[in-house]
TIVO-2410 file (N, C-alpha, C; in nm, 3 decimals):
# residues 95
REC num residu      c1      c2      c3 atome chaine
REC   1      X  -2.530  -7.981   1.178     N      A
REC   1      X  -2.671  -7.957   1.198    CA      A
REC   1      X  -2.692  -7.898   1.337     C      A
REC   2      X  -2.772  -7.811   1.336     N      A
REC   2      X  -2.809  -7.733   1.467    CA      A
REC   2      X  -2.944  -7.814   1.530     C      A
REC   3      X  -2.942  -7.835   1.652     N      A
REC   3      X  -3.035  -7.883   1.716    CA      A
REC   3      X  -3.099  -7.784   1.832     C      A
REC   4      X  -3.224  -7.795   1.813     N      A
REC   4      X  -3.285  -7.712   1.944    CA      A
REC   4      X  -3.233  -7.816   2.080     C      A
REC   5      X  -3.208  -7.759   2.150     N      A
REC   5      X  -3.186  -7.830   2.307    CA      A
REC   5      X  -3.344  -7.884   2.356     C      A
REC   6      X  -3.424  -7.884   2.322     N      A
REC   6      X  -3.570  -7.894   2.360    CA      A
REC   6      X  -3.608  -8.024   2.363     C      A
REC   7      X  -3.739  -8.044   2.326     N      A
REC   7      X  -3.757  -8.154   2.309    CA      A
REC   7      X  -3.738  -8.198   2.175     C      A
REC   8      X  -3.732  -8.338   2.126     N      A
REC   8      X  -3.668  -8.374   1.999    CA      A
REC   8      X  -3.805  -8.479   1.964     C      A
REC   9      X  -3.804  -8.519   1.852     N      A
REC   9      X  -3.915  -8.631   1.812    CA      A
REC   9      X  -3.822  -8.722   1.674     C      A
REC  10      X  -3.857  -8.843   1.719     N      A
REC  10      X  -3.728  -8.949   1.594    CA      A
REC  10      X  -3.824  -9.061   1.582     C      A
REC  11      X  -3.867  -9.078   1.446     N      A
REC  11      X  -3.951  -9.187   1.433    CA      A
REC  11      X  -3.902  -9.253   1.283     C      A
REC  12      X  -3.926  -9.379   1.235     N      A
REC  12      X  -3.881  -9.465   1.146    CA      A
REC  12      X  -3.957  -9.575   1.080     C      A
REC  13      X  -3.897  -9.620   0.958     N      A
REC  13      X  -3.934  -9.706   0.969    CA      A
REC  13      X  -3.801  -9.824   0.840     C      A
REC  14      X  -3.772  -9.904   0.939     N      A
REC  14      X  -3.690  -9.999   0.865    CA      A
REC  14      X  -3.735 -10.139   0.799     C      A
REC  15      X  -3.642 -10.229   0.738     N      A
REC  15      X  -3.625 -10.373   0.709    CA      A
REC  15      X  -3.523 -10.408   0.713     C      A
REC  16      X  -3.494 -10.540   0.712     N      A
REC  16      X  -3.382 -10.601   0.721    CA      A
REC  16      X  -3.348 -10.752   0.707     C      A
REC  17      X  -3.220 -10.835   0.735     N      A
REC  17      X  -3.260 -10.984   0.725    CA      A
REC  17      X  -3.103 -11.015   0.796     C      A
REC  18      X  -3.164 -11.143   0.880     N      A
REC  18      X  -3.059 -11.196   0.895    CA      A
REC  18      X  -3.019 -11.358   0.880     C      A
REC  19      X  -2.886 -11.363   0.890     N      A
REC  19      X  -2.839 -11.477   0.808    CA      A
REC  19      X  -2.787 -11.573   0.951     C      A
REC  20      X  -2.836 -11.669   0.948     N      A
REC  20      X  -2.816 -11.747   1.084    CA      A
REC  20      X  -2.706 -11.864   0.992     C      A
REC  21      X  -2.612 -11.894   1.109     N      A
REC  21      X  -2.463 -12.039   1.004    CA      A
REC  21      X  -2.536 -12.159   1.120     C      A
REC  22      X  -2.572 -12.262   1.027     N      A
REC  22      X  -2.578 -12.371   1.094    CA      A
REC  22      X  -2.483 -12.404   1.187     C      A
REC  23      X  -2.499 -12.482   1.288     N      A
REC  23      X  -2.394 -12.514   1.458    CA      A
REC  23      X  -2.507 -12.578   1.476     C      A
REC  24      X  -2.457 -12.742   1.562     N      A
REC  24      X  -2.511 -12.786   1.639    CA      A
REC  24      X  -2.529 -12.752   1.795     C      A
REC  25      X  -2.474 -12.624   1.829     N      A
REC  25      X  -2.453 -12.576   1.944    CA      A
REC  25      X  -2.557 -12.506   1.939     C      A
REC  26      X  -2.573 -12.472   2.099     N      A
REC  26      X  -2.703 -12.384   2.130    CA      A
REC  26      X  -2.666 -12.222   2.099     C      A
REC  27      X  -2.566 -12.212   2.057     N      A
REC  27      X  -2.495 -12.076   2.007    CA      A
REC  27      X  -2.474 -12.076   1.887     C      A
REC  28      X  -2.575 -12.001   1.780     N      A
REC  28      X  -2.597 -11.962   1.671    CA      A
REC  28      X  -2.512 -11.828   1.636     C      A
REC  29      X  -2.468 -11.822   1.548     N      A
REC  29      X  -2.334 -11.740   1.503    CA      A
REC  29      X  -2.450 -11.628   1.368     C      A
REC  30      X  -2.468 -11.528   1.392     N      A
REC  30      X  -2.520 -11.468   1.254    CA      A
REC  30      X  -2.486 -11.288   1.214     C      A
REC  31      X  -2.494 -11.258   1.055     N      A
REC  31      X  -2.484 -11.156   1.035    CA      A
REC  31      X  -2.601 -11.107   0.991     C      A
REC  32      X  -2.625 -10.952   0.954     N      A
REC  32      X  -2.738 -10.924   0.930    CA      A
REC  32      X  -2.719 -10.776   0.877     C      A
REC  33      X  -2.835 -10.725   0.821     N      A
REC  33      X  -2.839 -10.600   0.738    CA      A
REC  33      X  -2.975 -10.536   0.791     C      A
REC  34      X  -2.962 -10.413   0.803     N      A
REC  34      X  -3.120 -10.328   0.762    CA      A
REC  34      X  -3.086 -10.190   0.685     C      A
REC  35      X  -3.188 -10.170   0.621     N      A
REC  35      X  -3.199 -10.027   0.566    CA      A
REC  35      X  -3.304  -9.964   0.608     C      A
REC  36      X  -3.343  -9.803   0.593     N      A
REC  36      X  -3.439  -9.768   0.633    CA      A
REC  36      X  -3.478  -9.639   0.645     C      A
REC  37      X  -3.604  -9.561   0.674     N      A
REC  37      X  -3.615  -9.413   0.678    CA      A
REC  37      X  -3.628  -9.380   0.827     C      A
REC  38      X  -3.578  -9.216   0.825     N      A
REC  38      X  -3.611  -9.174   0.958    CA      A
REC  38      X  -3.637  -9.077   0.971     C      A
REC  39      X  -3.680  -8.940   1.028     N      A
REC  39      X  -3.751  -8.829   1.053    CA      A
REC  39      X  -3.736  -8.792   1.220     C      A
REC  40      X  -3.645  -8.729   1.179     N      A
REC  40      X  -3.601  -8.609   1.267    CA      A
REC  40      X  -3.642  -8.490   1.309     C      A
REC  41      X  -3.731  -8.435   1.411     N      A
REC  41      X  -3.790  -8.288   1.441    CA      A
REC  41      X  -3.738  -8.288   1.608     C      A
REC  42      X  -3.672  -8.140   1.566     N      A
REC  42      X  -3.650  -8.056   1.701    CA      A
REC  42      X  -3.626  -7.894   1.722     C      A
REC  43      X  -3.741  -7.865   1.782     N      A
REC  43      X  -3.775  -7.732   1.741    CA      A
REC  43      X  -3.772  -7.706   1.608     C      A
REC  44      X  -3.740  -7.594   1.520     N      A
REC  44      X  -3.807  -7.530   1.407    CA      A
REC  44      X  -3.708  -7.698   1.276     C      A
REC  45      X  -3.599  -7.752   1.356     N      A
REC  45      X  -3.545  -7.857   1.270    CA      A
REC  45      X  -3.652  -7.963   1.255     C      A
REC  46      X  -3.629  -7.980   1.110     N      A
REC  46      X  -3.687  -8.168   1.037    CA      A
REC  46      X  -3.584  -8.180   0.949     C      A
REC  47      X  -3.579  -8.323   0.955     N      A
REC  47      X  -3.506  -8.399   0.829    CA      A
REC  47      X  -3.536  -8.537   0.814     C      A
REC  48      X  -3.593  -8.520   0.727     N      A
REC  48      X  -3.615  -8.735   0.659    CA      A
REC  48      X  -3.446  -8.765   0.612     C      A
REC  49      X  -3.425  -8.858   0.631     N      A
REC  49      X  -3.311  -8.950   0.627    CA      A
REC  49      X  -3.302  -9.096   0.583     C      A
REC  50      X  -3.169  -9.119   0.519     N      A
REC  50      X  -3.175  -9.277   0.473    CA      A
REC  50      X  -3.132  -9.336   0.604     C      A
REC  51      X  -3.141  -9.449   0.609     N      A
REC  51      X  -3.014  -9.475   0.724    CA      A
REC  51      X  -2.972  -9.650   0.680     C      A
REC  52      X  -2.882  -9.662   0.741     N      A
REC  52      X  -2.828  -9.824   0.719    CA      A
REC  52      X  -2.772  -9.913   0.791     C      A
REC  53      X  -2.759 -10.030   0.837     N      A
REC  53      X  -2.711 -10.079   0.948    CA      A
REC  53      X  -2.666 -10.216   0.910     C      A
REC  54      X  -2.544 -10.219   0.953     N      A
REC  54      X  -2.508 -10.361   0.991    CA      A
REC  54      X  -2.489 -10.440   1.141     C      A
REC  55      X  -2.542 -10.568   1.171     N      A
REC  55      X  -2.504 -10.632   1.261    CA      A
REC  55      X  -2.409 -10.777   1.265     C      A
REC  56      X  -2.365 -10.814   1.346     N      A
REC  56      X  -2.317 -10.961   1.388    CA      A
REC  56      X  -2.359 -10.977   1.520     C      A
REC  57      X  -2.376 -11.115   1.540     N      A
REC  57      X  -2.405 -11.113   1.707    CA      A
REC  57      X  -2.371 -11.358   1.674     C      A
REC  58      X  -2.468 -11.347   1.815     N      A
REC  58      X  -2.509 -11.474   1.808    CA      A
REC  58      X  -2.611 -11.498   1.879     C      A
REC  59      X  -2.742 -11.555   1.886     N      A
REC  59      X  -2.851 -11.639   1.947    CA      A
REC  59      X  -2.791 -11.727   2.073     C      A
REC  60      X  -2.855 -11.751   2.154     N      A
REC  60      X  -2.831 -11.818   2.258    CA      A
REC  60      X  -2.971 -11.894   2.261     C      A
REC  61      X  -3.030 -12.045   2.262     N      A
REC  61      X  -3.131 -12.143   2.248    CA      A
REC  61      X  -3.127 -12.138   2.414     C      A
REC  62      X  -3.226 -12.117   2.445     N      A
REC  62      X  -3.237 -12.127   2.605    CA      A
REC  62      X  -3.351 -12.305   2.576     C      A
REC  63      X  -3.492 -12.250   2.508     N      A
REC  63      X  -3.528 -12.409   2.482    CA      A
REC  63      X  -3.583 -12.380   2.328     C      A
REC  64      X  -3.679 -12.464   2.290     N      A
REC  64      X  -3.718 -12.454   2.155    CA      A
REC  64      X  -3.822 -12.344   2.115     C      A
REC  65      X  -3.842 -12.253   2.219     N      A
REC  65      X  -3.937 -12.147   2.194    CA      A
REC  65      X  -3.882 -11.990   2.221     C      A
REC  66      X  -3.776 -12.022   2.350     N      A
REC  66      X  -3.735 -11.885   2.351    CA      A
REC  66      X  -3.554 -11.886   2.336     C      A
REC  67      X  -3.501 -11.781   2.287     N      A
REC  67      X  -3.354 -11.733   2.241    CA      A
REC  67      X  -3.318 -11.598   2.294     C      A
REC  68      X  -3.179 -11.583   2.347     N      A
REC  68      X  -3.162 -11.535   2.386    CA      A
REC  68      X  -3.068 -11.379   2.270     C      A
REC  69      X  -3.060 -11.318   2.214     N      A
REC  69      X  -2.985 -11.263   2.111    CA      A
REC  69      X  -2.928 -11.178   2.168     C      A
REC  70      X  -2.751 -11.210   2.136     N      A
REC  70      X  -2.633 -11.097   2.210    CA      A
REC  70      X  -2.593 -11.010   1.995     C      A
REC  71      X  -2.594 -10.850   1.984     N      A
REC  71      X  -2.594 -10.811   1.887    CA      A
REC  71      X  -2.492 -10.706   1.885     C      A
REC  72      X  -2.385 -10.677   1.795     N      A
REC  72      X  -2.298 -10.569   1.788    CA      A
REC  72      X  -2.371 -10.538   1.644     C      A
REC  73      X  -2.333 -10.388   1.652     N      A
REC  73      X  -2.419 -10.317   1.544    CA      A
REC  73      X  -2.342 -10.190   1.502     C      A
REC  74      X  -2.353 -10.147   1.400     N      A
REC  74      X  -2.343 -10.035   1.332    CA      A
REC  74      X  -2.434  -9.975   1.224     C      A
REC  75      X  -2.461  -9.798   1.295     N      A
REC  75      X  -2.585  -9.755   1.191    CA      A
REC  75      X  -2.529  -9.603   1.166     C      A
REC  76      X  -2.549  -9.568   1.043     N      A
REC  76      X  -2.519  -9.443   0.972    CA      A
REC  76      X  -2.641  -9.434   0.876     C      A
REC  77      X  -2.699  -9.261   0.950     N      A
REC  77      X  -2.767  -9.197   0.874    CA      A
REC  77      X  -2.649  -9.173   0.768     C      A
REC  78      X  -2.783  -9.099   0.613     N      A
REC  78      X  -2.686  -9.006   0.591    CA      A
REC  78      X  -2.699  -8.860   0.573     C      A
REC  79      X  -2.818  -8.774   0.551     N      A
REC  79      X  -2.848  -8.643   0.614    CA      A
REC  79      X  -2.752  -8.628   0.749     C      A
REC  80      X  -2.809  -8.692   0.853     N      A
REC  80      X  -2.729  -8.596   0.978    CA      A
REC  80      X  -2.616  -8.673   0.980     C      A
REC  81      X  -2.552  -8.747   0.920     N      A
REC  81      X  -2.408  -8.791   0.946    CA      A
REC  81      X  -2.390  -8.829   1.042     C      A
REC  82      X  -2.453  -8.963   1.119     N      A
REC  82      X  -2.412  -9.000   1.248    CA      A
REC  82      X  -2.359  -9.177   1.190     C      A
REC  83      X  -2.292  -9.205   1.358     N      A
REC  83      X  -2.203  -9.355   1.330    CA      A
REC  83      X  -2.303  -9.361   1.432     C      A
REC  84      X  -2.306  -9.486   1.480     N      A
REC  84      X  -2.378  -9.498   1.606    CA      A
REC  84      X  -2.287  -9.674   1.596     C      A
REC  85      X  -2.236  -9.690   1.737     N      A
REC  85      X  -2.222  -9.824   1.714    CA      A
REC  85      X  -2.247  -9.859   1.862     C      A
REC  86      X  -2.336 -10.012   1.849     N      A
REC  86      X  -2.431 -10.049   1.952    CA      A
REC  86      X  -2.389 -10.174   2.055     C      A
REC  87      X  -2.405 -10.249   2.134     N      A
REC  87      X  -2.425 -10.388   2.167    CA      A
REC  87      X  -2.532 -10.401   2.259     C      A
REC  88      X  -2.639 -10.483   2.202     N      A
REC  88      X  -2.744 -10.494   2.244    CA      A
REC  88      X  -2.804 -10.661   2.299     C      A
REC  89      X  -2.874 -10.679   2.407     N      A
REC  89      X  -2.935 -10.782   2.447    CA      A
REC  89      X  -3.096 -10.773   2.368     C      A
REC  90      X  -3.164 -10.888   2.334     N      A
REC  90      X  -3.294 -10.938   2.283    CA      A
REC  90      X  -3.290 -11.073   2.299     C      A
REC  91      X  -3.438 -11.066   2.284     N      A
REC  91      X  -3.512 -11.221   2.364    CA      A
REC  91      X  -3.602 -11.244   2.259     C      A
REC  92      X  -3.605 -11.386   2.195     N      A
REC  92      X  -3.674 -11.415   2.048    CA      A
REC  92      X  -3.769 -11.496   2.088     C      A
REC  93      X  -3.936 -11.499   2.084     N      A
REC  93      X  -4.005 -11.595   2.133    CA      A
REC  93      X  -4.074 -11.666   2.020     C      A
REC  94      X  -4.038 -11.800   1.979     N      A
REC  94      X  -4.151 -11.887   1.874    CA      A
REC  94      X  -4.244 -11.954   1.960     C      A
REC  95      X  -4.338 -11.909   1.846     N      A
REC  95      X  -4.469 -11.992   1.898    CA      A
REC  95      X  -4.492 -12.129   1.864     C      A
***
């Protein structure tokens, strides 16, 4: 796929779920899935796209309201044929 060097625009929209393994530890062990659409424009290029993702990671319980989430990930469009593989920090707040 040819890309304008310009400016680019990438917008989406996914779902997903994840599966938390019981531990009495403050370190929650989980896997997880999303699927989803995406839309790609740059210069005279567009393309809507499937895309799909898997994660593993684990939660970190700091107290009973906020978590800390460490995440390894993998996501493949499939129009533009990309891998993308991630590790990401997030912060989970219950009310």
């Amino acid at each position: 796929m040819d890309f304008d060097h310009g400016d680019s625009t990438a917008y989406g929209l996914t779902a997903g779920a994840r599966w938390h393994f019981a531990t009495s530890e403050s370190f929650v062990p989980f896997v997880g899935a999303r699927i989803g659409y995406q839309r790609v424009e740059s210069g005279s290029f567009e393309e809507d796209d499937f895309i799909y993702r898997g994660e593993g990671g684990f939660r970190q319980q700091i107290n009973e309201n906020l978590t800390i989430d460490y995440i390894v990930s993998y996501e493949r469009s499939s129009e533009l044929e990309t891998n993308n593989f991630a590790f990401s920090i997030g912060f989970g707040i219950f009310l």
